[in-house]
C-alpha positions in Angstrom: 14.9 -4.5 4.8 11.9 -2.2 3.6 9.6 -0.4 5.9 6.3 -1.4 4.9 3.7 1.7 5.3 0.6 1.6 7.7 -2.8 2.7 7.3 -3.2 5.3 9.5 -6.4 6.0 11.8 -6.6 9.3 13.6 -8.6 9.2 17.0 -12.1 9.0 16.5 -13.8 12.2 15.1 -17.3 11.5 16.6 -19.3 8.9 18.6 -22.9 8.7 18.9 -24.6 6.6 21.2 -28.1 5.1 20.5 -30.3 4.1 22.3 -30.0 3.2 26.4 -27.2 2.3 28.1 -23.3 3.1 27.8 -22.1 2.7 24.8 -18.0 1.7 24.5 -15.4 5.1 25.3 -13.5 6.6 22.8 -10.4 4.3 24.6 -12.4 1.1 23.9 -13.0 1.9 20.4 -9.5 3.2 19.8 -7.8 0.7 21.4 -9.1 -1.4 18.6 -8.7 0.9 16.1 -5.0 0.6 17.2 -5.0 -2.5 17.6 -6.6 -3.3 14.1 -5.1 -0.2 11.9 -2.7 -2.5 10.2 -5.1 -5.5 9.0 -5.8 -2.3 6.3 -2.5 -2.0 5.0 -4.0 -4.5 2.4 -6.4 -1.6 1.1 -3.0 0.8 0.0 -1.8 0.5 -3.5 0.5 3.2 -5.1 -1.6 6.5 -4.1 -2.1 7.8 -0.6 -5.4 7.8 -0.1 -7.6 9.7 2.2 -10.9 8.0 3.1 -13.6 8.6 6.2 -15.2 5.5 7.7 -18.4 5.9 9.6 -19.0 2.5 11.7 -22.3 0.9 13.7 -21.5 -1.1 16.0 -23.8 -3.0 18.5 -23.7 -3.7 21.8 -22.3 -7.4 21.8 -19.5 -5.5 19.6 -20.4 -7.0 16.2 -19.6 -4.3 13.4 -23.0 -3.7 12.1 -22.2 -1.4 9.7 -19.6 0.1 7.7 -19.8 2.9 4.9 -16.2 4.2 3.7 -16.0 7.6 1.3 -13.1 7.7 -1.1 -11.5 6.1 -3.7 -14.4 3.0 -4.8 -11.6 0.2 -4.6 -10.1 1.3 -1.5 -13.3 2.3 0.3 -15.0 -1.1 -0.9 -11.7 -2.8 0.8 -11.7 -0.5 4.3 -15.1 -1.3 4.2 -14.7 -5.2 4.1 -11.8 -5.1 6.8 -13.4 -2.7 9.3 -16.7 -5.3 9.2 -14.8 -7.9 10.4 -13.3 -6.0 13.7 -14.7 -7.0 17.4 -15.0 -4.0 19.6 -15.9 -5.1 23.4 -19.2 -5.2 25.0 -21.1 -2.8 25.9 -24.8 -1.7 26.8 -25.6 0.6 23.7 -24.9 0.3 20.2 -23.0 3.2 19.4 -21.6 4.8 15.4 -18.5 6.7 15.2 -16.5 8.0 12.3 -13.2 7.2 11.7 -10.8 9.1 9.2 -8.6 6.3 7.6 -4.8 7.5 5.6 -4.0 5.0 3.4 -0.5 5.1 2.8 1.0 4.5 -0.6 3.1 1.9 -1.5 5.8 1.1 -4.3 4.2 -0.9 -7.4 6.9 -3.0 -6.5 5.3 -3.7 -3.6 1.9 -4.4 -4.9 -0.1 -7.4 -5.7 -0.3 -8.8 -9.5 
């Protein structure tokens, strides 16, 4: 049996609220970022890649908003993954930035 890397997600770098009201915690968010980090081990091919996601979410916790930095293919793929993600409720929308390690994997490993 293989071990199948991760995508990696460090704790939030920043959070900004906007607007009134309280936006979600850094727990909330990264207890979906934990919760989510390996729906983006379908971005990894066979370079680790090192990518920074800043993310707008509102306040029903609909991803508004995703813009990845990096590699085109792998930021275009973060990008598309991250939008999908539900973050709770809250009273504020609120962006945060989110540095993202995709792991490599084998070419054997990788999709035709």
């Amino acid at each position: 049996m293989t071990d199948r890397p991760t995508a990696s997600l460090s704790l939030l770098l920043a959070i900004s609220a906007l607007g009134c009201g309280t936006p979600l915690s850094a727990d909330q968010l990264n207890s979906v970022v934990e919760a989510e980090r390996g729906s983006l081990e379908e971005c990894s091919d066979d370079q680790t890649r090192e990518l920074e996601a800043r993310i707008h979410v509102d306040a029903s916790g609909r991803v508004l908003d995703v813009r990845a930095s990096g590699a085109p293919r792998a930021a275009a793929c973060v990008e598309r993954i991250i939008g999908a993600w539900e973050f709770p409720a809250a009273t504020a929308e609120v962006k945060a930035t989110l540095p993202v390690t995709l792991t490599a994997r084998p070419t054997s490993d990788l999709p035709d």
